[in-house]
C-alpha positions as CSV (number, residue, x, y, z in Angstrom):
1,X,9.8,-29.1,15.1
2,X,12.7,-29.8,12.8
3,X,13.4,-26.6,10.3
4,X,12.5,-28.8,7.5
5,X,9.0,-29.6,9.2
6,X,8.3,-25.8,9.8
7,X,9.2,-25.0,6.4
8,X,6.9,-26.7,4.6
9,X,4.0,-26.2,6.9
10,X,4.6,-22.5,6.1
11,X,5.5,-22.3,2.5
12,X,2.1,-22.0,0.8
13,X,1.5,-22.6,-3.1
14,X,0.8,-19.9,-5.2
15,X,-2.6,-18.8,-5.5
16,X,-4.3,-15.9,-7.0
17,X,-4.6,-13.1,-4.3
18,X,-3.3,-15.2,-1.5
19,X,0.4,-15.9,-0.1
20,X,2.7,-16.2,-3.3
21,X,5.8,-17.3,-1.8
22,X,8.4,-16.4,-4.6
23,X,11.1,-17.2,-2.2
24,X,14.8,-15.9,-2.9
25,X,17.2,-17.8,-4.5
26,X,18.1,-21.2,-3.2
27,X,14.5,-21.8,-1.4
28,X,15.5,-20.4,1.7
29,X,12.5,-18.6,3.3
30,X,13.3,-14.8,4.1
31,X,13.3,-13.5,7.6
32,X,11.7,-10.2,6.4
33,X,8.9,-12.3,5.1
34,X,7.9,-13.1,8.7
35,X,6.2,-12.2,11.2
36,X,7.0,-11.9,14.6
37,X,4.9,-14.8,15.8
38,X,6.3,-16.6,12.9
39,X,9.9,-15.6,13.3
40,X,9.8,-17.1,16.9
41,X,8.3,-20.4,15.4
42,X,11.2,-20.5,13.2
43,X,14.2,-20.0,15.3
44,X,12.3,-22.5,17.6
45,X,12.5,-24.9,15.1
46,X,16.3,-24.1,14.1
47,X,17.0,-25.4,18.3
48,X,17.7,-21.4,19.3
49,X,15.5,-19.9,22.0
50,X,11.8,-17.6,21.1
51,X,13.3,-14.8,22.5
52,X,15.8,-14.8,19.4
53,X,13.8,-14.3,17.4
54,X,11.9,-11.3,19.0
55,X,15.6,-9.6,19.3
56,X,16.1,-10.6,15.5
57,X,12.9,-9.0,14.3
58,X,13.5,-5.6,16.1
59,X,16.8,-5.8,14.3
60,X,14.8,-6.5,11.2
61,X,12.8,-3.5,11.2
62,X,15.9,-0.7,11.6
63,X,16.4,1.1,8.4
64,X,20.0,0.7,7.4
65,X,20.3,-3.2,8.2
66,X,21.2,-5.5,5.3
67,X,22.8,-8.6,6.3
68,X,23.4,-11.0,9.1
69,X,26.4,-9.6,10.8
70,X,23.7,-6.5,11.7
71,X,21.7,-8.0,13.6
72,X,23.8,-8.1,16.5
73,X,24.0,-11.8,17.2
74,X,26.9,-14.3,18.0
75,X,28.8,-15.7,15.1
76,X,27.0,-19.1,15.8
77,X,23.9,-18.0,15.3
78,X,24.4,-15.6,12.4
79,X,26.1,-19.0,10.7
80,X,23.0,-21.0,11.2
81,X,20.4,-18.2,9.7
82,X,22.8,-17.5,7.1
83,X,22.6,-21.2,6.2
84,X,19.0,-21.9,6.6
85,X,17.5,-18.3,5.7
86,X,17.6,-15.5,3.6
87,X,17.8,-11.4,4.1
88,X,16.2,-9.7,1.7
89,X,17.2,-5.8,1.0
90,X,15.3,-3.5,-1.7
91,X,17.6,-0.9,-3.0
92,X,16.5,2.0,-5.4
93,X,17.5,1.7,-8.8
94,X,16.4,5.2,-9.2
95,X,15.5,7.8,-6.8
96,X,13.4,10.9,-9.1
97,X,12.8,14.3,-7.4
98,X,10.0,16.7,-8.4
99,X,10.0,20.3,-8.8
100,X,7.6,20.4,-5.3
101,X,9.8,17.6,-3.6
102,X,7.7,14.8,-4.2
103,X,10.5,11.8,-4.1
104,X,9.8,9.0,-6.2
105,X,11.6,5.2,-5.9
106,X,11.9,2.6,-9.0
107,X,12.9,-0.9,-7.3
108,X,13.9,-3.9,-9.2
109,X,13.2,-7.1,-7.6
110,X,15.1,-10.2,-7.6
111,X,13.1,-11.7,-10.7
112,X,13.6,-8.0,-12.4
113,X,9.9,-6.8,-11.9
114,X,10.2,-3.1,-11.0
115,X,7.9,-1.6,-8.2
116,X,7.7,2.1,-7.8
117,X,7.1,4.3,-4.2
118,X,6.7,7.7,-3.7
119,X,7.4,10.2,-0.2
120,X,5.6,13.0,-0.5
121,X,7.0,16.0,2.1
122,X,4.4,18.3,3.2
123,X,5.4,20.8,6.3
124,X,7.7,19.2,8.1
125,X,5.6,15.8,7.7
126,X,6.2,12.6,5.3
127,X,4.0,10.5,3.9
128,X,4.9,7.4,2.0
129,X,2.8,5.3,-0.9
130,X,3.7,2.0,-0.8
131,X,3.3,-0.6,-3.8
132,X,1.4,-4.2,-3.0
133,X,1.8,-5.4,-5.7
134,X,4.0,-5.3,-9.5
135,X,1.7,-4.3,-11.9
136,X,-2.2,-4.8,-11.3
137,X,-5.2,-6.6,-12.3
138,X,-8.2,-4.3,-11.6
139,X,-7.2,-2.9,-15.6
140,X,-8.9,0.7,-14.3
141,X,-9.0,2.5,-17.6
142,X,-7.6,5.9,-16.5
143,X,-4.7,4.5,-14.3
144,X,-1.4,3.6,-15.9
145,X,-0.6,0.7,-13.6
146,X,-3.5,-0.9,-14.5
147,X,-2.6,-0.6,-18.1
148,X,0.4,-2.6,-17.2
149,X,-1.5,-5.4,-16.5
150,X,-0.7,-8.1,-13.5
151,X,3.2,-9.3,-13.2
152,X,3.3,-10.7,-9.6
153,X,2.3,-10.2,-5.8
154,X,4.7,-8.7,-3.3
155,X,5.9,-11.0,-0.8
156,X,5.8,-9.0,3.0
157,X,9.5,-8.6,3.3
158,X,9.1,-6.7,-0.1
159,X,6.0,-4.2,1.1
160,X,8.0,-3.8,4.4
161,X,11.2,-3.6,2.2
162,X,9.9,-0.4,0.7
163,X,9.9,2.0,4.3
164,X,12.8,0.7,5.4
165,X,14.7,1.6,1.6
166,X,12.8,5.0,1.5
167,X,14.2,5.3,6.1
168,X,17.3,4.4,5.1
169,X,17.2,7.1,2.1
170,X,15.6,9.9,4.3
171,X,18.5,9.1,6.7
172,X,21.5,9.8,4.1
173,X,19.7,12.5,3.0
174,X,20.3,14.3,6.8
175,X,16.6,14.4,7.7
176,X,16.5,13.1,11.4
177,X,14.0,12.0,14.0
178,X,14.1,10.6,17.6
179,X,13.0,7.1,16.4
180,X,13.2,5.4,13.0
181,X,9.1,5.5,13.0
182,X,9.0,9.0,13.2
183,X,10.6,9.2,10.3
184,X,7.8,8.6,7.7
185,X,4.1,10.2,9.4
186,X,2.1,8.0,7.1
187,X,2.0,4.9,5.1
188,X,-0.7,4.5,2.3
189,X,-1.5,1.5,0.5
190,X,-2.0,3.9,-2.6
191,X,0.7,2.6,-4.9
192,X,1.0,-0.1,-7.9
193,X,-1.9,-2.8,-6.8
194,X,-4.9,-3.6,-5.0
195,X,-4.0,-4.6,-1.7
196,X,-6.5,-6.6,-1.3
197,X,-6.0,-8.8,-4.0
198,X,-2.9,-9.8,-2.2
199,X,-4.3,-10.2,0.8
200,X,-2.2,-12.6,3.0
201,X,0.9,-11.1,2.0
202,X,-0.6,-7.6,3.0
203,X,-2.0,-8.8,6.3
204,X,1.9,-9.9,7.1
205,X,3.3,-6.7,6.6
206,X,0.4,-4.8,8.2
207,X,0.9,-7.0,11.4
208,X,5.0,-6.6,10.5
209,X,5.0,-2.3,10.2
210,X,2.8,-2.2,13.5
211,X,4.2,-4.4,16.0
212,X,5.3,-2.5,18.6
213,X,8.9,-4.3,18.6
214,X,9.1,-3.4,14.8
215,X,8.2,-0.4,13.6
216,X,5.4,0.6,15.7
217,X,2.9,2.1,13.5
218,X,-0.6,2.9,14.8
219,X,-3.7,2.1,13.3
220,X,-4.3,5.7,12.5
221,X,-1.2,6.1,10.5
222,X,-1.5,3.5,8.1
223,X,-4.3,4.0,5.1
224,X,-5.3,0.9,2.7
225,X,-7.0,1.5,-0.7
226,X,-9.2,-0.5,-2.2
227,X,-10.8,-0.3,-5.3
228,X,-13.7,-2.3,-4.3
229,X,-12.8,-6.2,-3.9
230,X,-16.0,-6.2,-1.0
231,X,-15.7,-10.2,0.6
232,X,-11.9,-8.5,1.4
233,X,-12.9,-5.6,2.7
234,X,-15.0,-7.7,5.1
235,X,-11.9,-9.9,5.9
236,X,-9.5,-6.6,6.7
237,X,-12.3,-5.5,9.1
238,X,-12.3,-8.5,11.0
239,X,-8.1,-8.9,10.6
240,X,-6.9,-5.4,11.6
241,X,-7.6,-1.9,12.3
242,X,-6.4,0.4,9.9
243,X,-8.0,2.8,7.7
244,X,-9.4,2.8,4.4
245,X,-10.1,4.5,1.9
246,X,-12.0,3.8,-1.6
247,X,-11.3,4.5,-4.9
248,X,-14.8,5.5,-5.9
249,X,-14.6,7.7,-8.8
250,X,-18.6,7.0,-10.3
251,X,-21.8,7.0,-8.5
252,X,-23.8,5.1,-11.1
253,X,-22.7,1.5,-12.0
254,X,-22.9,2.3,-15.7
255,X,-20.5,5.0,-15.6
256,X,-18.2,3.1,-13.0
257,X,-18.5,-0.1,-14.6
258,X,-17.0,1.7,-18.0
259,X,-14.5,2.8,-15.8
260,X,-13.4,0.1,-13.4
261,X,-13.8,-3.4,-14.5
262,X,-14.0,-4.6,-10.7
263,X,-17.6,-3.0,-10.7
264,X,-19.1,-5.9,-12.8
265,X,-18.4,-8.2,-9.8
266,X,-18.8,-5.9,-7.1
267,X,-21.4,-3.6,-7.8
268,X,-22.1,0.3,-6.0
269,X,-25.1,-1.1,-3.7
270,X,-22.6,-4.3,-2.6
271,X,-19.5,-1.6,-2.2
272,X,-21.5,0.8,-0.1
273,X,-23.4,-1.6,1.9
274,X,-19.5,-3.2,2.6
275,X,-18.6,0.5,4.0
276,X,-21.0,0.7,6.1
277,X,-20.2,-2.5,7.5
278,X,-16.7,-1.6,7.8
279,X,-15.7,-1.1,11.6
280,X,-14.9,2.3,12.2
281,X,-13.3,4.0,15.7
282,X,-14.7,6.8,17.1
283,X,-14.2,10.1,14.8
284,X,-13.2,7.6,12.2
285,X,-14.7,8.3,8.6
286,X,-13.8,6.4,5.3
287,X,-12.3,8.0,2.8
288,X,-13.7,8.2,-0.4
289,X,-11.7,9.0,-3.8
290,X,-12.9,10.3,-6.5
291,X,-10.9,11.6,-9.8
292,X,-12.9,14.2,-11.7
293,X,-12.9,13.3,-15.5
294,X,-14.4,16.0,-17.7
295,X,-18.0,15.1,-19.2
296,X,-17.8,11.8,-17.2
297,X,-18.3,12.0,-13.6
298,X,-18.0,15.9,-13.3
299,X,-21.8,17.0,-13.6
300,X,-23.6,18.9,-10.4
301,X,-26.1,15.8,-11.0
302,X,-23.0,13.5,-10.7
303,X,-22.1,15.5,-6.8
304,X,-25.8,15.4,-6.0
305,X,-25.7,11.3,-6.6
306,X,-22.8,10.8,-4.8
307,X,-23.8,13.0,-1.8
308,X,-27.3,10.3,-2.3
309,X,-25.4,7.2,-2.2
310,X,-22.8,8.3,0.3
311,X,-25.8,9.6,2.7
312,X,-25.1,7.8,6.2
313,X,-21.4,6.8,5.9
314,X,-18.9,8.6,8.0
315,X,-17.2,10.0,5.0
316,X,-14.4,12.2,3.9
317,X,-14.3,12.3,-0.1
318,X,-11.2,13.6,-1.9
319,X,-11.6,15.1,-5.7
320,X,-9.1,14.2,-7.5
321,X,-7.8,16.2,-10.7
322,X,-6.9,13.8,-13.5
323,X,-3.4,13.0,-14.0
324,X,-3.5,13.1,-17.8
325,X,0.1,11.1,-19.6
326,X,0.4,10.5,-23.0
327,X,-2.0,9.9,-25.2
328,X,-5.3,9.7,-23.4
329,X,-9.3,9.8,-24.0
330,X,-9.8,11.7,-20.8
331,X,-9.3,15.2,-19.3
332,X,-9.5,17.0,-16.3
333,X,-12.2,19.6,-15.9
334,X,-12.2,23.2,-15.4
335,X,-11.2,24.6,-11.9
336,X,-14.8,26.2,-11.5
337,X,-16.8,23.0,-12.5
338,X,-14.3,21.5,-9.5
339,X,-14.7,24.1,-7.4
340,X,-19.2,23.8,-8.0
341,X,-19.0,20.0,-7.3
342,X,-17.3,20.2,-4.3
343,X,-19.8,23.0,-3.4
344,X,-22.7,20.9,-3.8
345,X,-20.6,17.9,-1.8
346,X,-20.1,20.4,1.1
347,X,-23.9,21.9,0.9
348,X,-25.0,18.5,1.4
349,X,-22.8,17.9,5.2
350,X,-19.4,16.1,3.2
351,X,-16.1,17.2,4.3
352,X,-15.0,17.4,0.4
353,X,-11.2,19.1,-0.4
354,X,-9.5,19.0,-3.3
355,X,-6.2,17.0,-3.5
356,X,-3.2,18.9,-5.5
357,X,-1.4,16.3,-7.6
358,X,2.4,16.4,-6.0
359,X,4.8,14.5,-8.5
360,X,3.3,15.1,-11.6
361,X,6.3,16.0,-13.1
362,X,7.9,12.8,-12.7
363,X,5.1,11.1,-13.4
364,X,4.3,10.3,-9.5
365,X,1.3,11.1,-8.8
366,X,-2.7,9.3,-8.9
367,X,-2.8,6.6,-11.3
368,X,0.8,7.6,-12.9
369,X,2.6,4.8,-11.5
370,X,3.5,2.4,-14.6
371,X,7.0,0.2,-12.8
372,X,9.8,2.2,-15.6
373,X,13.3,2.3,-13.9
């Protein structure tokens, strides 16, 4: 298959939700874009052998590496892919530091759409909260991303692009580990976005962060959020194992219909009846999040709902404090009426804790993501 041939049976048009391939300047499909199968279709197609390409895409997936001459192949062969292909690279524009050591990263993109990430330390361990997408769609009203509205899908190289910045970053920084994985404990799918309304780009990088010639991340390591987009969360249970998690936030479809626009569509009896379709491993649970919202959702009749609808899903539920920024018409409750729903979660078999917002400060925390560099 001639390069030309492979290109366009790959290069998909636009779509909503699906494969948006904004390629980089000059047309030339990136390498971080691909998977591995896909990699070794393409150097195939360029006359270089498939094991090339499974050497190129471990090279791919080390923090640090930024251009051709990196990826420790012979002059030849770093002219061709230079000619034919791209590299992409994400870079932090800004890197902001909270007073609790929550790191948060502003990238601009080629077309100038920022994307934010944020690492958030915790004993020793890292986890990282990755951004699908620039802006979002799902127009949730108490979440600043969504009040940005949509600007674009990421492309895989650019959801991939944003571990191996934030590696890189933890490397300069002196923190070491025996492997370039070990690095970062978690990956959540948590950030600006719904994952699943980009699905085929997420799919790519899910398949790209766990191959074990990449990255290696395990199933249990990696956490997607979805705010309820249910024929999706059919398709990532059929695609992949990973594990999710659901922005719940209302028990009642009046209340979370007010709330999240996405509940019109995809209504609480078509959401839960999708979780308990979702394939779970053993001792595997789906985690529910919930953000408390005084005179809202916050009522002991609001717990005992939830604890009604939730009854037979493996479940872990998070409460979430409000993030409050700016002018807003919500507000966090009390401690103690936090502290008596989570009671009445716990009374009725829940594992329920309490999430501490980390980042606040630099506006980086739940639903304070808003793509300002």
């Amino acid at each position: 298959m001639c390069y030309r041939v492979w290109m366009n049976s790959h290069q998909k048009t636009a779509r909503p939700g699906g494969r948006d391939s904004l390629l980089p300047k000059g047309g030339k499909p990136d390498l971080r874009d691909l998977t591995p199968a896909q990699l070794g279709e393409y150097v195939v197609a360029l006359g270089l052998p498939v094991k090339r390409g499974r050497q190129i895409f471990t090279r791919l997936c080390r923090p640090g590496v930024c251009d051709f001459s990196q990826l420790g192949i012979s002059r030849e062969v770093m002219a061709l892919l230079s000619h034919h292909a791209a590299m992409s690279t994400l870079e932090a524009e800004t890197v902001e530091k909270s007073a609790d050591g929550t790191e948060k990263f502003a990238f601009r993109l080629a077309d100038g759409a920022v994307i934010e990430s944020v690492l958030i330390p915790e004993e020793g361990r890292h986890t990282l909260c990755i951004s699908s997408q620039a802006g979002c769609a799902m127009g949730c009203r108490f979440c600043l991303t969504g009040g940005l509205g949509f600007v674009r899908n990421l492309r895989p190289g650019e959801i991939v692009g944003q571990v191996l910045a934030v590696m890189t970053h933890m490397l300069a920084s002196g923190i070491n580990r025996a492997t370039p994985r070990e690095l970062l404990n978690n990956l959540v799918f948590m950030g600006m976005g719904e994952p699943l309304a980009n699905y085929d780009n997420l799919l790519a990088a899910l398949t790209i962060l766990m191959d074990d010639h990449g990255l290696g991340f395990s199933e249990r390591r990696i956490t997607v959020s979805t705010c309820g987009i249910v024929p999706r969360m059919d398709d990532l249970g059929r695609d992949i194992r990973v594990n999710l998690a659901v922005s719940l936030h209302a028990a009642d479809d009046a209340v979370r219909s007010s709330l999240m626009p996405v509940n019109r569509t995809h209504g609480l009896e078509s959401l839960l009846a999708a979780c308990r379709r979702y394939p779970l491993g053993k001792k595997k649970v789906i985690l529910f999040e919930y953000i408390m919202l005084k005179g809202i959702n916050d009522s002991l009749a609001d717990a005992r709902l939830l604890a009604e609808k939730l009854e037979g899903i493996p479940s872990r539920i998070n409460l979430l404090p409000y993030n409050g920024s700016g002018e807003t018409e919500y507000a966090c409750p009390e401690e103690a009426q936090t502290l008596a729903f989570q009671k009445v979660l716990r009374e009725a078999g829940f594992n329920t804790f309490i999430r501490q917002s980390r980042g606040a400060d630099i506006s980086a925390a739940c639903g304070q993501l808003a793509g300002k560099s």
